[in-house]
MIKOL-433545 format. One record per atom (N, C-alpha, C): residue in three letters; y, z, x; residue number from 1. Coordinates in steps of 0.05 Angstrom, whole numbers, plus 5000, padded with zeros to 4 digits. Layout:
N
> ALA Y Z X NUM
...
//
This chain:
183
> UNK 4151 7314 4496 1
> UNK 4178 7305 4503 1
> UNK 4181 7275 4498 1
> UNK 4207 7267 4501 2
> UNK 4210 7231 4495 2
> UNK 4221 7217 4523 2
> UNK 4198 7225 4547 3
> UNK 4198 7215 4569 3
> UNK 4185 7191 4575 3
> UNK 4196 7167 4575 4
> UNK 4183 7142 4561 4
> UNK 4182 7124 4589 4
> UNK 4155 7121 4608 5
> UNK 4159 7114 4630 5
> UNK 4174 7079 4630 5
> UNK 4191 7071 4657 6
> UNK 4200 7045 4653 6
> UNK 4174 7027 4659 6
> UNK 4178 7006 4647 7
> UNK 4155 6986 4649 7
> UNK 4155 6986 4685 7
> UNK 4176 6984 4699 8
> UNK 4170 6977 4737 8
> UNK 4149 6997 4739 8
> UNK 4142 7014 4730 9
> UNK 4122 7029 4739 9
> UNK 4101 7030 4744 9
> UNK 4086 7003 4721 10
> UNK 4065 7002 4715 10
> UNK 4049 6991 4748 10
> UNK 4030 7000 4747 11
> UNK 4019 6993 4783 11
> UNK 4022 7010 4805 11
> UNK 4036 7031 4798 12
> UNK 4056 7044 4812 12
> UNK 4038 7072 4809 12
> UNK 4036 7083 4788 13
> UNK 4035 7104 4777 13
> UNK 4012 7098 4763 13
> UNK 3993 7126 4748 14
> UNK 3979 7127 4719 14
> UNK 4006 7130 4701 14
> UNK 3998 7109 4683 15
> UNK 4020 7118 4655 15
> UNK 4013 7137 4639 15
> UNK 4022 7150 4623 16
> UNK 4012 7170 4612 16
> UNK 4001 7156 4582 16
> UNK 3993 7181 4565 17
> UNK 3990 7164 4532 17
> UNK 4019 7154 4520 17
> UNK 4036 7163 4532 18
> UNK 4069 7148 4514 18
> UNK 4065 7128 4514 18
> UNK 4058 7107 4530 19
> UNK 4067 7085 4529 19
> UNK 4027 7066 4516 19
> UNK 4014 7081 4514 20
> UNK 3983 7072 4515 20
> UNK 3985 7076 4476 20
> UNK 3999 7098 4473 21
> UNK 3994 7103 4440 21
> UNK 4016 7080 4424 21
> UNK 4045 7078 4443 22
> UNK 4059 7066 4437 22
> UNK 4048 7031 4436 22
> UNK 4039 7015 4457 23
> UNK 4027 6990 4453 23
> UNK 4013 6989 4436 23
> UNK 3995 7010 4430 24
> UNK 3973 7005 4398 24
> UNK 3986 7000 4372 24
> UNK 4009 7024 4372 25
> UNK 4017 7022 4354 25
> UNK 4033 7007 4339 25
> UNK 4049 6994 4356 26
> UNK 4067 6963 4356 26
> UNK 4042 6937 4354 26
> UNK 4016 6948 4371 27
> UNK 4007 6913 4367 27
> UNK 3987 6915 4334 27
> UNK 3990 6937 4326 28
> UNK 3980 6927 4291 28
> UNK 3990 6909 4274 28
> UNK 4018 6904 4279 29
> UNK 4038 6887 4269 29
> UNK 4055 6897 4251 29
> UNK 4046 6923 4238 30
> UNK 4061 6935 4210 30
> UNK 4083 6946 4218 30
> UNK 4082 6962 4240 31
> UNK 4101 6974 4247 31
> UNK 4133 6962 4255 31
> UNK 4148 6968 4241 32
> UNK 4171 6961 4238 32
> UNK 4203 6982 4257 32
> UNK 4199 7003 4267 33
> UNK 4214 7015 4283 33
> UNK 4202 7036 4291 33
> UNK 4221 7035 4323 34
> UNK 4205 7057 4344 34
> UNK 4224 7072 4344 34
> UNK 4232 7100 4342 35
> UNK 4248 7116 4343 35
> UNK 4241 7131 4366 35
> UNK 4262 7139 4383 36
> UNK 4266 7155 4404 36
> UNK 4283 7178 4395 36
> UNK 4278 7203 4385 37
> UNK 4291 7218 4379 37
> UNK 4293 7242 4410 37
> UNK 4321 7253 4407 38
> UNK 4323 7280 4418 38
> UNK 4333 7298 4397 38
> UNK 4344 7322 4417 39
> UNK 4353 7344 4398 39
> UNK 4372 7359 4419 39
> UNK 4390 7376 4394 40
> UNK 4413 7392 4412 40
> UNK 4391 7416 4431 40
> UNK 4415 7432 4454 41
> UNK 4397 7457 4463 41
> UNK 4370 7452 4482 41
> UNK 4367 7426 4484 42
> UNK 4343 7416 4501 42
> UNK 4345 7429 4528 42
> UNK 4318 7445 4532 43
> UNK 4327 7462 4558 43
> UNK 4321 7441 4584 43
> UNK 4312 7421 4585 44
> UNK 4307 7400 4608 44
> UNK 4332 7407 4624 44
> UNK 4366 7400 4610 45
> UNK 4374 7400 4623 45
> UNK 4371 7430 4644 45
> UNK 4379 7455 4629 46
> UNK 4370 7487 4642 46
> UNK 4352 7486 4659 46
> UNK 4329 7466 4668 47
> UNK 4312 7471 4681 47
> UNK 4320 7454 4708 47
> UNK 4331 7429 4698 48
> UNK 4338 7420 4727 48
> UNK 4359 7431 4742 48
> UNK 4380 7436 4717 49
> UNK 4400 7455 4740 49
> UNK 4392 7477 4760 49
> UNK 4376 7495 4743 50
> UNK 4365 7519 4758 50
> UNK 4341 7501 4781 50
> UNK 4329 7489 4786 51
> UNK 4314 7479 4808 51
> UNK 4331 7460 4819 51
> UNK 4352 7452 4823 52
> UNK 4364 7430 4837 52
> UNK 4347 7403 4841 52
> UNK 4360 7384 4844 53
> UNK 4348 7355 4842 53
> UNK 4328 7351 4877 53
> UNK 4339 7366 4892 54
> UNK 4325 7369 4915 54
> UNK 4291 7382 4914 54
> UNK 4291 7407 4897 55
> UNK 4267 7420 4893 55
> UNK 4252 7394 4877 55
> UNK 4267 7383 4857 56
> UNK 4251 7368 4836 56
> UNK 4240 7345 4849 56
> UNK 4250 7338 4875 57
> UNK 4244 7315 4879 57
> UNK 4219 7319 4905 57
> UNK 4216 7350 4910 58
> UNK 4199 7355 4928 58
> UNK 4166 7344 4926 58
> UNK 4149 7341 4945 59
> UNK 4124 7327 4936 59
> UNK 4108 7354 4930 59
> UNK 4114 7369 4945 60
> UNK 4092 7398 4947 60
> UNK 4096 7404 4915 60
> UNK 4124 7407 4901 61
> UNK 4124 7424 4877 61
> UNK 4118 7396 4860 61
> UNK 4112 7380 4853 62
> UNK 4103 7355 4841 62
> UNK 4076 7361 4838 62
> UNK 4059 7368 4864 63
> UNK 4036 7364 4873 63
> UNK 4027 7389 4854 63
> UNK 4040 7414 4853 64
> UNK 4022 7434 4845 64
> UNK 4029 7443 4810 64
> UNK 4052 7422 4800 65
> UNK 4057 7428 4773 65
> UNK 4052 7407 4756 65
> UNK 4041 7403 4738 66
> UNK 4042 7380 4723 66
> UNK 4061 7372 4709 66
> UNK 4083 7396 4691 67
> UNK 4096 7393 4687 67
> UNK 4120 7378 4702 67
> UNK 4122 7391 4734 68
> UNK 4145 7382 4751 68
> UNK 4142 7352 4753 68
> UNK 4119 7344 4757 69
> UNK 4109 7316 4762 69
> UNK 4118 7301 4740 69
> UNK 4118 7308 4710 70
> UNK 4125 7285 4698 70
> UNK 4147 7284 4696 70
> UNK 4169 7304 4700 71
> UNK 4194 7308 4689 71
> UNK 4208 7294 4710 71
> UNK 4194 7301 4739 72
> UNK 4200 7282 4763 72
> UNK 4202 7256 4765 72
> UNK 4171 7246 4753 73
> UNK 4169 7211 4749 73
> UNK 4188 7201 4729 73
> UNK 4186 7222 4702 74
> UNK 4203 7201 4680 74
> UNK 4233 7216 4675 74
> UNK 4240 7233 4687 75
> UNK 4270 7253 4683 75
> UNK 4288 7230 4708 75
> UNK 4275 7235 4724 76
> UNK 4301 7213 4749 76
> UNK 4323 7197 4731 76
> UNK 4309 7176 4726 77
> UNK 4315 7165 4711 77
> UNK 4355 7171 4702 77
> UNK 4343 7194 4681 78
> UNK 4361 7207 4664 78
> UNK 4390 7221 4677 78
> UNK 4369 7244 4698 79
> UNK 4393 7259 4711 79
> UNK 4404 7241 4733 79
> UNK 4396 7220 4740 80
> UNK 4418 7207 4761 80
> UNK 4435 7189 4737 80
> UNK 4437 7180 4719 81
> UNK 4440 7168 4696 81
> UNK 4472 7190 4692 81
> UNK 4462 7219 4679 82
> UNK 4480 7234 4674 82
> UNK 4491 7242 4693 82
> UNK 4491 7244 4720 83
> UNK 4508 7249 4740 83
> UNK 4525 7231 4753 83
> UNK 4530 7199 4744 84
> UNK 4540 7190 4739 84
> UNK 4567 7193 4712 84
> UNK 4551 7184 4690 85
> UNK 4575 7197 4667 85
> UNK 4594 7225 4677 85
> UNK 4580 7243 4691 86
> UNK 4591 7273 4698 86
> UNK 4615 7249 4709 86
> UNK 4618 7243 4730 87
> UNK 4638 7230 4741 87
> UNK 4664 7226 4726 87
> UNK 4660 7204 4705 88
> UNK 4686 7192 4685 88
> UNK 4669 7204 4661 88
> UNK 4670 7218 4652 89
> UNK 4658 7220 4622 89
> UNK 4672 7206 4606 89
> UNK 4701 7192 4599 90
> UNK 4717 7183 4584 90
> UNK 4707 7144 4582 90
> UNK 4687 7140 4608 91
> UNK 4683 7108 4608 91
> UNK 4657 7103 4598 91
> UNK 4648 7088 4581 92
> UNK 4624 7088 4572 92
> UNK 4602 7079 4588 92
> UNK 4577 7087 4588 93
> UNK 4547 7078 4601 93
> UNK 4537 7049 4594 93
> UNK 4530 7039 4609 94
> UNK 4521 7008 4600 94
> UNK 4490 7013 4611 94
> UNK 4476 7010 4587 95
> UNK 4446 7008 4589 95
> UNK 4440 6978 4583 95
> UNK 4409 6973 4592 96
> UNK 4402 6946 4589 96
> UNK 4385 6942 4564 96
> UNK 4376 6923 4559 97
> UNK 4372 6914 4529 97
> UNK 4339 6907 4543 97
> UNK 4330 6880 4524 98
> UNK 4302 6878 4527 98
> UNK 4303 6855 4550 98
> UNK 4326 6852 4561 99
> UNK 4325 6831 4587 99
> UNK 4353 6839 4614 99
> UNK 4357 6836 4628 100
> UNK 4376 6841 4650 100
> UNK 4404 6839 4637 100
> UNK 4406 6813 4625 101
> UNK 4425 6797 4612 101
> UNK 4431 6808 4582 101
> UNK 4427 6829 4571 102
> UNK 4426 6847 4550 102
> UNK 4436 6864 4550 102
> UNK 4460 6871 4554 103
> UNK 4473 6902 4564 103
> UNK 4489 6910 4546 103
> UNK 4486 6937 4530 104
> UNK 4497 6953 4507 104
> UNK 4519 6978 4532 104
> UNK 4538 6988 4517 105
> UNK 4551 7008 4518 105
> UNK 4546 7032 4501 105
> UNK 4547 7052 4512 106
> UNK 4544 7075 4494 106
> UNK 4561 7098 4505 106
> UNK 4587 7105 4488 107
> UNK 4602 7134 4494 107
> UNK 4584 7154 4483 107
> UNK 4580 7176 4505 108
> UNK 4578 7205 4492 108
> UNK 4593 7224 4494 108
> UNK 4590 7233 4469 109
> UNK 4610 7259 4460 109
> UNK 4645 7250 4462 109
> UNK 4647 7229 4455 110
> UNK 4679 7218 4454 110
> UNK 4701 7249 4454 110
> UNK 4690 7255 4430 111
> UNK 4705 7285 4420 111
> UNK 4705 7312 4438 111
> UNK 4682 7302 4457 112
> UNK 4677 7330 4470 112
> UNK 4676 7356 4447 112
> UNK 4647 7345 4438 113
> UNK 4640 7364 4423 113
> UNK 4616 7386 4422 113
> UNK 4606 7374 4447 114
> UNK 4571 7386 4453 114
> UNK 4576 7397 4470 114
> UNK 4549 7418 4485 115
> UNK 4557 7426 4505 115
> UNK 4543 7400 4537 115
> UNK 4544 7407 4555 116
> UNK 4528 7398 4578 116
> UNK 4506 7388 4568 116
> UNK 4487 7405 4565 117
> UNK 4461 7407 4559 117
> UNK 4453 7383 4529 117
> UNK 4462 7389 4513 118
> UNK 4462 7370 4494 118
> UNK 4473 7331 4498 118
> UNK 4499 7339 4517 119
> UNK 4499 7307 4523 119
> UNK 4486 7299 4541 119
> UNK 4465 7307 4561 120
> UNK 4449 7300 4573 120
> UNK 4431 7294 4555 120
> UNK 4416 7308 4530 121
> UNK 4397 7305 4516 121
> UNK 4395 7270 4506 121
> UNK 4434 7273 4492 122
> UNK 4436 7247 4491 122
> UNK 4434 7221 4498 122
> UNK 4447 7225 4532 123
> UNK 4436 7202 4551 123
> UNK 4408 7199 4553 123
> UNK 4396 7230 4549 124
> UNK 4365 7221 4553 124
> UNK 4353 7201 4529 124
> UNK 4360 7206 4506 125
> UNK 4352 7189 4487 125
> UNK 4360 7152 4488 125
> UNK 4388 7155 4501 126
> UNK 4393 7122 4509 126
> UNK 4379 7114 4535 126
> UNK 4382 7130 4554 127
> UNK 4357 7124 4573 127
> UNK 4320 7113 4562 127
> UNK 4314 7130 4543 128
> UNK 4281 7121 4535 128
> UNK 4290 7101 4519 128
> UNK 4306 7089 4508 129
> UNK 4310 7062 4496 129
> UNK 4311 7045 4518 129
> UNK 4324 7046 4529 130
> UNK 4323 7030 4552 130
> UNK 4296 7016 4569 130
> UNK 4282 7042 4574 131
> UNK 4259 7048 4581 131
> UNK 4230 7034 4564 131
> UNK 4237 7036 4538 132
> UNK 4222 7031 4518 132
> UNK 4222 7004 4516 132
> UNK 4250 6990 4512 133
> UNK 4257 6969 4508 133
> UNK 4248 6950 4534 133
> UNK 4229 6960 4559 134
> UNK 4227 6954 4580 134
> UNK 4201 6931 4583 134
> UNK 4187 6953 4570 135
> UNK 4152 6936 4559 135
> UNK 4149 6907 4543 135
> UNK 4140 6890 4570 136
> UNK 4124 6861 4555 136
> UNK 4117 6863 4532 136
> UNK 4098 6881 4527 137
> UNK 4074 6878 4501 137
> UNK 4108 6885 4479 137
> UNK 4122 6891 4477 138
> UNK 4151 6888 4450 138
> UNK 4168 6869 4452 138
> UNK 4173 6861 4471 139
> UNK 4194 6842 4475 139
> UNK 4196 6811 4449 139
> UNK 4171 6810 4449 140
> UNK 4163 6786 4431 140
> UNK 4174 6797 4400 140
> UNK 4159 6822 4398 141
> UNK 4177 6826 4369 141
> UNK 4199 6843 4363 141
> UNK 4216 6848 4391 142
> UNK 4240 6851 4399 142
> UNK 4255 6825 4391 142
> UNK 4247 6807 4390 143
> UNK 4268 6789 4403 143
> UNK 4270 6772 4376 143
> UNK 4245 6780 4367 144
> UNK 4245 6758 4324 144
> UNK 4259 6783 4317 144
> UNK 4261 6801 4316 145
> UNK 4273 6820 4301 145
> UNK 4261 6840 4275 145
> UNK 4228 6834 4288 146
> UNK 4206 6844 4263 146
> UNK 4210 6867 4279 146
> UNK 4212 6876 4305 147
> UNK 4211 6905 4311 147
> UNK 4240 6914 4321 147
> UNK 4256 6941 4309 148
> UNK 4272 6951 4317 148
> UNK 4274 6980 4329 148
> UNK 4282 6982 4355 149
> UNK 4282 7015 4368 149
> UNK 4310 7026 4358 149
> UNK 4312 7043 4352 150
> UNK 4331 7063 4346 150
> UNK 4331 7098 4367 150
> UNK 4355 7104 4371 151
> UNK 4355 7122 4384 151
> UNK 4369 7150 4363 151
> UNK 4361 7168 4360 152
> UNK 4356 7195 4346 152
> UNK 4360 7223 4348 152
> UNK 4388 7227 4341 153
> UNK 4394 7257 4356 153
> UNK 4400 7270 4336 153
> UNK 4383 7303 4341 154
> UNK 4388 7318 4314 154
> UNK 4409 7340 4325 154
> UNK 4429 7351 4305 155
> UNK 4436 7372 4324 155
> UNK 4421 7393 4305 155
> UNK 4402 7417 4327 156
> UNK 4385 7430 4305 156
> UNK 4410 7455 4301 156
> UNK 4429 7459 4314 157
> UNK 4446 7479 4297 157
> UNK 4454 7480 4283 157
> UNK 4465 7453 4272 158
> UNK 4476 7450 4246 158
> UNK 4456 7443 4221 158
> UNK 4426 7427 4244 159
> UNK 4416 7415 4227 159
> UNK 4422 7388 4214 159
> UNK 4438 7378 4232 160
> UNK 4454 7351 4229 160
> UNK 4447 7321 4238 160
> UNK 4432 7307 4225 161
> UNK 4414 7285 4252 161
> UNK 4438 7265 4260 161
> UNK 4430 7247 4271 162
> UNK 4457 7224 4282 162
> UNK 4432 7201 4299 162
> UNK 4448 7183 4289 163
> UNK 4433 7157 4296 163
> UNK 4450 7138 4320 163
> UNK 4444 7123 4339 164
> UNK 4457 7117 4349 164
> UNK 4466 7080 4346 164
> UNK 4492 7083 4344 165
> UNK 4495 7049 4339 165
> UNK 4502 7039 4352 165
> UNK 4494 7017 4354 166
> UNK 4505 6994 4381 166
> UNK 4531 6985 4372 166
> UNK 4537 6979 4353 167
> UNK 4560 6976 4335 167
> UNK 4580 6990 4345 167
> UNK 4583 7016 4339 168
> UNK 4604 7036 4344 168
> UNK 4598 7050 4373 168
> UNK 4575 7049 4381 169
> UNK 4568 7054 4416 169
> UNK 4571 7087 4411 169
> UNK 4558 7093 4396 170
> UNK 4556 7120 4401 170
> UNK 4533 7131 4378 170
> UNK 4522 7157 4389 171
> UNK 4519 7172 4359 171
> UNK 4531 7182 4333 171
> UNK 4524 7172 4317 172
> UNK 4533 7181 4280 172
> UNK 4522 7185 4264 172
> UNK 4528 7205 4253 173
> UNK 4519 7221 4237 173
> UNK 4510 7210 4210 173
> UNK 4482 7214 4210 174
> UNK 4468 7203 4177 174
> UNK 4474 7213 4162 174
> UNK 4490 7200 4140 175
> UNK 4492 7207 4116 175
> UNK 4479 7186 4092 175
> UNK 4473 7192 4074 176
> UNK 4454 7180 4037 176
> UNK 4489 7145 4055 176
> UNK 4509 7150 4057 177
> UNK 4522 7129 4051 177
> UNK 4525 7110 4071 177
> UNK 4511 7123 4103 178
> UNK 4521 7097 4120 178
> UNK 4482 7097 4127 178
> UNK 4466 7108 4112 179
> UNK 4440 7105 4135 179
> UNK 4428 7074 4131 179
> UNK 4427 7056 4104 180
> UNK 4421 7037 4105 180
> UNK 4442 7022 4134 180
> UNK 4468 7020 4135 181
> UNK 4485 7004 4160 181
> UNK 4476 7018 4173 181
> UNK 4468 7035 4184 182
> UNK 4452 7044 4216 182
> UNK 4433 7033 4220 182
> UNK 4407 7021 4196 183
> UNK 4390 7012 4210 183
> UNK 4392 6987 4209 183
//
């Protein structure tokens, strides 16, 4: 999954390999963008609905699933994130950048075109930017502009990817004519 723990964590928690494979691989220097992709149909959301945020947040079912545990530590995040948007879906989300004082907008589904499940997917993918964009060890080549995160949504029904722009504050659709202006 692209459950990308927030840097506050560190001390807190074991991190998992996301963020252990991710520092290696940024401190070689070559690397030039971190992509956070999702995808349409993501059953995360299906799973938290059917267990309610109450079960999810229980210690006992944390304790005896591994799975519940991570989706617990790094999903919060997301579904209090999207249960917010549920509210106004028409006002856009303001995520933070690589400092407090950094704050992007992002509409999803302007058109109301996805279902539930898919624009959650979405938020989830601006959420692990967020998240991503959180870590000391990038900030440095966050901020020269040698490293860029991009956020990545395919829809697999159509088969359709979409990239997300800070520009236009939303996801759009890659095409041969706008992919160079997306990145």
């Amino acid at each position: 999954g692209n459950l990308i723990p927030h840097s506050k964590l560190y001390g807190k928690e074991v991190l998992g390999s996301e963020v252990a494979s991710m520092e290696w691989a940024c401190s070689q220097g070559s690397l030039e963008h971190v992509i956070v992709c999702g995808h349409s149909n993501c059953q995360v959301k299906s799973i938290l609905d059917v267990l309610g945020k109450s079960q999810i947040q229980s210690a006992p079912n944390c304790r005896s699933s591994p799975f519940l545990s991570w989706l617990t530590q790094h999903g919060n995040s997301t579904l209090t994130r999207f249960e917010r948007y549920e509210m106004d879906r028409l006002q856009p989300i303001t995520f933070q950048g690589i400092s407090p004082k950094e704050l992007w907008d992002a509409y999803v589904d302007p058109q109301c075109h996805w279902t539930d499940q898919d624009q959650f997917s979405q938020v989830n993918v601006l959420q692990q930017l967020q998240n991503v964009s959180s870590h000391g060890f990038l900030k440095p080549r966050l901020k020269s502009g040698a490293l860029q995160l991009h956020g990545m949504w395919l829809d697999s029904r159509q088969q359709l990817p979409y990239l997300f722009s800070k520009e236009q504050q939303r996801f759009v659709q890659i095409t041969d004519n706008n992919i160079d202006s997306l990145l």
